[in-house]
C-alpha positions in Angstrom: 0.0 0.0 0.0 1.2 3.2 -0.7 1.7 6.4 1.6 1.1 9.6 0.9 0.6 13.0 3.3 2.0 16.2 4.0 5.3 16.8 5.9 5.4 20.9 7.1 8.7 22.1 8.0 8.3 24.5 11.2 10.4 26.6 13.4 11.9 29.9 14.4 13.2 32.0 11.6 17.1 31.0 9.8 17.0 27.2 11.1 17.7 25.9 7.7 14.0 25.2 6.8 14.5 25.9 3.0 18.3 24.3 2.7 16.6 21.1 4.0 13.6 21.4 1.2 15.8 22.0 -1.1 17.9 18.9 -0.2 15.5 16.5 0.6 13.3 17.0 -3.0 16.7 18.0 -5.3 15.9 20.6 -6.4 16.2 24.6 -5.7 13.0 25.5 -5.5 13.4 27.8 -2.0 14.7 30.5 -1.1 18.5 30.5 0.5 20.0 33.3 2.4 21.8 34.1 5.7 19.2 36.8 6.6 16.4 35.9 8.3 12.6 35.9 7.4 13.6 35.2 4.0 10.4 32.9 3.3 7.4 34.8 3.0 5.2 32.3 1.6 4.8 28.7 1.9 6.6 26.6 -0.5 5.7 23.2 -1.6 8.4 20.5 -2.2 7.2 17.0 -3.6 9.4 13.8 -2.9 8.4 10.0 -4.3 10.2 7.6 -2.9 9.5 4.2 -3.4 6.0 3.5 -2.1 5.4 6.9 0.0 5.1 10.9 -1.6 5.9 13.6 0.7 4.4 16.4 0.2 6.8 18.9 2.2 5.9 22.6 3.1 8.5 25.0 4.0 6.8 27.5 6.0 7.8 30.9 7.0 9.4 31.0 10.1 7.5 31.4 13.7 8.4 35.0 14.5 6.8 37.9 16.8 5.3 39.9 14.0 6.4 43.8 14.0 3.7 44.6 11.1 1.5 43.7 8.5 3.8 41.3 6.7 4.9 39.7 9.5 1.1 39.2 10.4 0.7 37.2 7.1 3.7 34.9 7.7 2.8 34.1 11.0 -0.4 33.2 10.1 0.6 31.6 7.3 2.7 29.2 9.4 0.1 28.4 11.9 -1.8 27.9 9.3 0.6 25.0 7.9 1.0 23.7 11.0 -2.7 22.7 11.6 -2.4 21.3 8.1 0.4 18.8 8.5 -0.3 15.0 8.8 3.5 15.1 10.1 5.6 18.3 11.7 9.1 18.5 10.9 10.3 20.7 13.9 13.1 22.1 12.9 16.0 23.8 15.9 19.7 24.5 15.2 21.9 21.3 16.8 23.9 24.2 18.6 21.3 24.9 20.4 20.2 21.4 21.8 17.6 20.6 23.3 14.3 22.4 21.6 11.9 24.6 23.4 8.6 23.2 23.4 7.0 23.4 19.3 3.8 24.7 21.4 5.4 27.4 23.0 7.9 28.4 20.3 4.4 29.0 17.7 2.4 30.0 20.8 -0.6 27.6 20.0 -3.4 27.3 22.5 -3.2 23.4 22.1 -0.6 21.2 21.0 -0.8 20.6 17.4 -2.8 17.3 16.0 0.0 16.1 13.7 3.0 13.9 15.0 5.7 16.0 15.7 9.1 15.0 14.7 12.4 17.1 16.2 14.8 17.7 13.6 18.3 19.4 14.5 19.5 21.0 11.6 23.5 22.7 10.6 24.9 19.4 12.2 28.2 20.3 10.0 28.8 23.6 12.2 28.6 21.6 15.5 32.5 19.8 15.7 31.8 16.3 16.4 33.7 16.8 20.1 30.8 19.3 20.8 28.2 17.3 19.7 25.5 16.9 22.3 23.8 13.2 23.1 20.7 12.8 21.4 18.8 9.8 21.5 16.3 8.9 18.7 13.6 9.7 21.0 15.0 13.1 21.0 15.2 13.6 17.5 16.9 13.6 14.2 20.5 15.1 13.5 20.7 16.2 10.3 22.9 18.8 8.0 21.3 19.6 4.6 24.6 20.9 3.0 26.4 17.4 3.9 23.4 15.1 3.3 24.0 13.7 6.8 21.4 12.0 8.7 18.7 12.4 5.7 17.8 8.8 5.5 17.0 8.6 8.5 14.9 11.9 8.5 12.7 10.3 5.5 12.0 6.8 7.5 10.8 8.9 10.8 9.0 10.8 8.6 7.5 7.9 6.5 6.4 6.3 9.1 3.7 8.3 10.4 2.3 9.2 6.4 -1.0 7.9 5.9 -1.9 4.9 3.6 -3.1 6.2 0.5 -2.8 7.0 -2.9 0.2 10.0 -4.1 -1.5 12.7 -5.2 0.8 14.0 -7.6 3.0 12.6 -10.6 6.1 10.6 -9.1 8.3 12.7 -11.8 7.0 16.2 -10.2 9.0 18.3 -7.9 6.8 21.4 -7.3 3.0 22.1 -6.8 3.5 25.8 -7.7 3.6 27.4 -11.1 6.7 28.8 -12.8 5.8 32.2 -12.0 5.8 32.0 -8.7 9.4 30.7 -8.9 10.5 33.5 -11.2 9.3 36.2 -9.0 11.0 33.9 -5.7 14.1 33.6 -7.7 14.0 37.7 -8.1 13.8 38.4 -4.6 16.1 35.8 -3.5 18.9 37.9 -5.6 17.6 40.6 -4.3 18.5 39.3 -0.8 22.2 38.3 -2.1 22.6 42.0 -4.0 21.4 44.3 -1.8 22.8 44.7 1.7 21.6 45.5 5.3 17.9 46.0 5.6 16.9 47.0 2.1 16.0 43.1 0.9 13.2 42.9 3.5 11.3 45.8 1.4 11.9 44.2 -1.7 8.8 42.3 -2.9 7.9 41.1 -6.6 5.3 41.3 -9.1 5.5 39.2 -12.4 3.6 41.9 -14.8 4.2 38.9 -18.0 5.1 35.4 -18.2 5.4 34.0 -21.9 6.4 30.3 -21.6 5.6 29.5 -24.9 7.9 32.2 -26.1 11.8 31.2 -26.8 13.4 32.6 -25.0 11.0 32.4 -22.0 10.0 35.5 -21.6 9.4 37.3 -18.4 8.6 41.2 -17.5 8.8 41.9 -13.7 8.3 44.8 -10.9 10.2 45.0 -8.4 8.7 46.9 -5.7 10.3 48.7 -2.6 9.1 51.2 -0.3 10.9 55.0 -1.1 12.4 56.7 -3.6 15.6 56.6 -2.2 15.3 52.6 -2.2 14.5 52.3 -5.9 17.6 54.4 -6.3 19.8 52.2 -4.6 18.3 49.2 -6.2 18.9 50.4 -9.5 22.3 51.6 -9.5 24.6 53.9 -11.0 24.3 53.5 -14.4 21.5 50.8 -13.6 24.3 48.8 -12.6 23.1 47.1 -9.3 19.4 46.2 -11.4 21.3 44.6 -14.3 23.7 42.4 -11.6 20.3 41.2 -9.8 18.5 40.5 -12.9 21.5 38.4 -14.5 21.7 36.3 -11.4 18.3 35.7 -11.1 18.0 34.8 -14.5 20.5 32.2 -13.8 18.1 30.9 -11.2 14.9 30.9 -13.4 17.3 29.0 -16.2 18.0 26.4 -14.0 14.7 25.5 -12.9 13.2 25.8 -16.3 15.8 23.4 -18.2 15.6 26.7 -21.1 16.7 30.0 -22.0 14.9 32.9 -20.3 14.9 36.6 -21.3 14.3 38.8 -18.0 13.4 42.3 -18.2 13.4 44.2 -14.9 11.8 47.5 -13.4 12.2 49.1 -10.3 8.6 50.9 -8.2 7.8 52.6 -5.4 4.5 51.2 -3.4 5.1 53.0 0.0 4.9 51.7 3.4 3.6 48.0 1.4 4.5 46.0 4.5 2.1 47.6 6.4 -0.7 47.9 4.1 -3.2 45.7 3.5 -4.2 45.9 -0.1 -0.7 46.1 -0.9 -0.3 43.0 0.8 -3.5 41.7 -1.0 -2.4 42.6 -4.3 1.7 41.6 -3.8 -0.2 37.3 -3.0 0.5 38.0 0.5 -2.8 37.7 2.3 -6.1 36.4 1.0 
């Protein structure tokens, strides 16, 4: 009998939620960067393995919201939480043992899913340092080394549900390309752009032309003042045509094909606090 169910991967912000998606289904399809709060959206990760499809959610990370945005991605991981047939509980190995998953997302009630610890960046811990943990306390793992994965997925895979997979074995993603285009923007964004300028950034995708050869793809990148859009384009538009060329890179990667990228830089003030600009950005309902 097959297994099929969703895995969510939950915890504070910068615990390596999206390097472990992006290890465990192959594939980049997450945002990577040393700055926290990076993820802003869930993102959905498939792995068939055998007999069992996970279905992995990288969810933003649990974090005392400051404003609007932060609102949304709090909510949004609560929200993926309830969801899960299995938690992935993600805490940094340095930093042995966890706080309580109930406390950490201040839930009223401890979640209904099975909740599995996972103590992620084992390669920064030196193996003399390494605390004890016992399989009842966990699973070490690091995502950059591939250490301790196997034994992540048969923890995991054993509390799926019986069932049938609910996606094509071959498929990696549930979302569509333009979703990762506009990810793939911000996430050079993040890598470009320095200090606290990245966490105003946010992306539109104005065109998408799949069909077209190259791809090609028209995008807004939005920030919050004047003096942002002129540090996000450059002297001589030299900072937007370094961002666009890496994320192109990106987009090319995931898309197996050539991909023309044409960027442009607006201001929507104050957007992380605003509602309808949240609304209209895809970051609340």
């Amino acid at each position: 009998m097959t297994k099929c169910g969703t895995v969510v991967l939950a915890g504070r912000p910068n615990v390596g939620k999206s390097t472990l998606l992006n290890a465990l289904v192959g594939e980049h399809l997450a945002i990577v960067s040393p700055k926290p709060q990076s993820t802003r959206l869930p993102v959905v990760g498939l792995l068939t393995r055998g007999d069992t499809q996970f279905i992995f959610t990288d969810s933003p990370g649990l974090l005392e919201p400051q404003y609007a945005l932060h609102e949304t991605m709090r909510a949004a991981a609560v929200r993926a939480i309830a969801d899960a047939e299995v938690i992935a509980y993600l805490h940094p190995l340095l930093e042995f043992p966890a706080p309580d998953l109930q406390t950490v997302a201040r839930l009223e009630k401890p979640p209904r899913a099975v909740v599995v610890t996972v103590y992620t960046k084992a390669d920064v811990v030196r193996p003399s340092d390494r605390p004890t943990v016992r399989p009842s306390d966990g699973v070490v793992v690091s995502a950059l080394r591939g250490e301790g994965m196997d034994t992540l997925l048969e923890r995991l895979a054993a509390h799926l549900p019986e069932g049938p997979f609910h996606y094509d074995p071959e498929e990696m993603a549930t979302q569509p390309a333009r979703f990762f285009a506009a990810e793939f923007i911000r996430e050079a964004a993040f890598e470009q752009l320095h200090e606290e300028l990245p966490y105003s950034v946010a992306v539109e995708i104005d065109e998408f032309r799949e069909g077209a050869s190259p791809v090609y793809i028209r995008a807004v990148v939005c920030v919050e003042r004047d003096s942002q859009k002129g540090i996000v384009i450059g002297e001589g538009g030299r900072t937007i045509k370094r961002l666009g060329t890496a994320a192109r890179a990106k987009i090319e990667a995931l898309l197996d094909t050539r991909v023309f990228l044409e960027l442009h830089v607006k201001v929507l003030p104050k957007w992380r606090r605003h509602q309808p600009s949240l609304k209209r950005l895809g970051y609340a309902g």
